[in-house]
C-alpha positions as CSV (number, residue, x, y, z in Angstrom):
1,X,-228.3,22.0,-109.3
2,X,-226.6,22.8,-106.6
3,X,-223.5,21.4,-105.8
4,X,-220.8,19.3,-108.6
5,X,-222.6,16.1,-107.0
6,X,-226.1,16.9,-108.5
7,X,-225.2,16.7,-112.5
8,X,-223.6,13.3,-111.6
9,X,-226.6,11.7,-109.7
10,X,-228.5,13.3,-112.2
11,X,-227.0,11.5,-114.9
12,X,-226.6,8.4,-113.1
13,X,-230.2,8.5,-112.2
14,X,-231.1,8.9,-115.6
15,X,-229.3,6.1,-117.3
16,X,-230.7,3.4,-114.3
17,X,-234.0,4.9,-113.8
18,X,-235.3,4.6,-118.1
19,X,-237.5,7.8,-117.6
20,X,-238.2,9.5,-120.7
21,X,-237.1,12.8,-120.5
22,X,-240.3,14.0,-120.5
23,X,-240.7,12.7,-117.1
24,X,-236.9,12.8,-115.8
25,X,-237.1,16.7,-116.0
26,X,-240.7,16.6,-114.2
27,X,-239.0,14.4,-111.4
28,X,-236.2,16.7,-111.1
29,X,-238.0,20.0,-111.3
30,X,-236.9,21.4,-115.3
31,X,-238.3,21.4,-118.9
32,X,-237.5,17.9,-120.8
33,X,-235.3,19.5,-122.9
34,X,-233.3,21.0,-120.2
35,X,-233.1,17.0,-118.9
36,X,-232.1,16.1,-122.0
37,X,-229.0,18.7,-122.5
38,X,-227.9,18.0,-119.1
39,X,-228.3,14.4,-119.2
40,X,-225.9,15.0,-122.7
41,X,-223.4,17.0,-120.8
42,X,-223.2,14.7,-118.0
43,X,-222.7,11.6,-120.1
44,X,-219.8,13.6,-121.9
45,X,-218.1,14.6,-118.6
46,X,-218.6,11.3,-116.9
47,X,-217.2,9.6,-120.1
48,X,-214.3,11.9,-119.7
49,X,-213.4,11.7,-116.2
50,X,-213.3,7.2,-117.2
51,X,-211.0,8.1,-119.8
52,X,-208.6,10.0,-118.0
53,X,-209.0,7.7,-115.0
54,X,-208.3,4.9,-117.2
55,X,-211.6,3.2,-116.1
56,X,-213.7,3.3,-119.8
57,X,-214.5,0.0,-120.4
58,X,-213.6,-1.4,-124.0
59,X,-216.7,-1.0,-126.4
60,X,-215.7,-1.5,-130.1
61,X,-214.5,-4.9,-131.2
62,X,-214.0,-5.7,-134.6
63,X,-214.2,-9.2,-134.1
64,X,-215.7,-12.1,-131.8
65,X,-211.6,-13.2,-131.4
66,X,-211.2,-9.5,-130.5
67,X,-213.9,-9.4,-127.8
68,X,-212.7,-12.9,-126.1
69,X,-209.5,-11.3,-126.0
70,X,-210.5,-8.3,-123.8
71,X,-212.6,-10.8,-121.5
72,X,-209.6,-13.5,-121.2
73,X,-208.2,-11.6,-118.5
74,X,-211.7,-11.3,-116.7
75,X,-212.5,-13.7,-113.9
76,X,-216.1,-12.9,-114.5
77,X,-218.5,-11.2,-116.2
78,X,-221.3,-9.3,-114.4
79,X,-223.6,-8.4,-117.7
80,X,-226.4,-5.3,-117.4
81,X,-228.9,-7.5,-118.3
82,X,-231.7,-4.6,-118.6
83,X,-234.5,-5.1,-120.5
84,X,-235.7,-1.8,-122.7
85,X,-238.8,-1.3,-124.6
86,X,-238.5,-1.6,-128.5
87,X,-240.5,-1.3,-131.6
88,X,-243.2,-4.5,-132.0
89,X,-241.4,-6.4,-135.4
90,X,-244.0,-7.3,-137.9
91,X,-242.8,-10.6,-138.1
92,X,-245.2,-12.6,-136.0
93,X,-242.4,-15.2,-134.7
94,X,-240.1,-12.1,-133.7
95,X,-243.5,-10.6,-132.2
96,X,-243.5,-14.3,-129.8
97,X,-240.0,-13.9,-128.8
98,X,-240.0,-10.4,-127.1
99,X,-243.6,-10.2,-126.3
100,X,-243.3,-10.0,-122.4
101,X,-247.3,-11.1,-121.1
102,X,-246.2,-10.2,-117.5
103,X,-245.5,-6.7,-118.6
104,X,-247.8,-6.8,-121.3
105,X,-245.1,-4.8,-123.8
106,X,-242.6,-6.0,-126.3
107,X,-239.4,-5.5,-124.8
108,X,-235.8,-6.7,-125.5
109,X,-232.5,-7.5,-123.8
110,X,-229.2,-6.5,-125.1
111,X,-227.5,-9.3,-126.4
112,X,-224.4,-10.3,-124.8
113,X,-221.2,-13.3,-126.2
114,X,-221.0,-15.9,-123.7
115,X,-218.6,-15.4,-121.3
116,X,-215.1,-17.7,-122.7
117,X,-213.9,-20.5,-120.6
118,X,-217.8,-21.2,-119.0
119,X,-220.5,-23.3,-120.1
């Protein structure tokens, strides 16, 4: 890498993108585990530099009250609605809920609360 920009579009890249790191370190020219150290190291340092710049978002709540609490003072919520590829459950109702038959793949979405105050 050549300059402090790289590890950050690196990592960036790698979280939107969904490359395996297989392919991630073919795309960016080093061995898999290579992307996957760096890709580590990266989160870490990006994580960090949020923290100190007071810009981490909230992740653990330990309740539902808890969680409409932190999004009360939110005039909206812009969810990352990205799907991701997951195990196929054995269960065959399960199976008819993910199955995607554009994609031809079992895939699922993150579950997100509904945003308080809208319906």
């Amino acid at each position: 890498m050549k300059d402090e920009a790289d590890p950050l579009f690196f990592t960036i890249f790698g979280c939107k993108s969904g490359l395996t790191y297989d392919v991630l370190g073919l795309v960016c020219g080093m061995e898999a585990a290579t992307a996957k150290r760096r890709q580590h190291e990266g989160l870490a340092i990006l994580r960090e530099a949020l923290r100190l710049a007071d810009g981490l978002p909230e992740r653990d709540f330990q309740s539902p009250a808890e969680l409409q609490r932190c999004f009360s003072k939110c005039r909206a919520v812009l969810p990352d609605a990205t799907e991701f590829a997951t195990q196929r459950p054995q269960e065959k109702g399960a199976q008819k809920a993910r199955y995607s038959g554009k994609k031809n793949v079992t895939r699922s979405k993150p579950l997100l609360p509904p945003v308080p105050g809208e319906n």
